[in-house]
N, C-alpha and C positions, 0 to 999 in steps of 0.2 A: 386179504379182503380188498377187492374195489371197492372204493366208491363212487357214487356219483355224483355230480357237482354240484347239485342240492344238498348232499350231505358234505359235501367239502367247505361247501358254502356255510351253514348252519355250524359246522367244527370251527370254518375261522372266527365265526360271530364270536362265537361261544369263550375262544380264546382272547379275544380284544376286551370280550367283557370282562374278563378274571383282568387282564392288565391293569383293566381300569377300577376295579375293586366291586366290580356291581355284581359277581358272581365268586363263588367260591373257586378257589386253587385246587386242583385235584393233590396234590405234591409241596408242600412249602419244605426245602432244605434252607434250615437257619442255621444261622453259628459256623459261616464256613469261610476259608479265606482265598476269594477271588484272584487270580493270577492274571494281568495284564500280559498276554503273549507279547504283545508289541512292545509295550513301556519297560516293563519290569515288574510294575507297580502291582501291591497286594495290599489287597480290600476286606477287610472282616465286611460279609455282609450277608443277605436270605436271597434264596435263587426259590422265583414258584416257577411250577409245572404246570400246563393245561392241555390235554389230549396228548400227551407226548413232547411238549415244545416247552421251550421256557420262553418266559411270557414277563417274567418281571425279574428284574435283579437291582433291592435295596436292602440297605441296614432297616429300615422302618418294616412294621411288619404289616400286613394287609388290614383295611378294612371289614373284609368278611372274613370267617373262619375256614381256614383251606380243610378239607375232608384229609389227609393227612400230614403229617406233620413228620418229618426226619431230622433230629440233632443231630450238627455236621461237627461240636464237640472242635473247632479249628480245624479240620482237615481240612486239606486245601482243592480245590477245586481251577484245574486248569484245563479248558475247552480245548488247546491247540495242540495237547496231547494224545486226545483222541482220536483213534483208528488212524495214527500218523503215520504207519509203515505198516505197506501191505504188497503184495508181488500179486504180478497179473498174470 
């Protein structure tokens, strides 16, 4: 689906507001342990979602109530593993 930059524009609104806690998370994964690609470093902490993006990554949990909620139970959660090998 295209959008148009009225609705892109309205998506990103939409997602700064969940950042900033004035809108609900579509997505909150808590309880899960962040991987530093660069450092090393591993974080117990809650990853929320909004339209598809993540939008916030802390141990605290949001002010509003995310419309869902997924226990990540410690799994680990490392970004720089994704779609990392792929042939063109």
């Amino acid at each position: 689906m295209i959008q148009s930059d009225g609705e892109r524009l309205n998506e990103l609104k939409s997602q700064i507001s969940a950042a900033y806690g004035r809108e609900p998370l579509d997505l909150l994964v808590k309880n899960v342990r962040l991987v530093n690609v660069y450092s090393g470093n591993v974080v117990l902490t809650n990853i929320g979602i909004k339209a598809g993006r993540v939008v916030t990554i802390s141990p605290e949990r949001p002010p509003v109530r995310p419309i869902a909620i997924f226990e990540g139970d410690d799994m680990y959660a490392i970004p720089g593993l994704i779609d990392a090998h792929c042939h063109i």
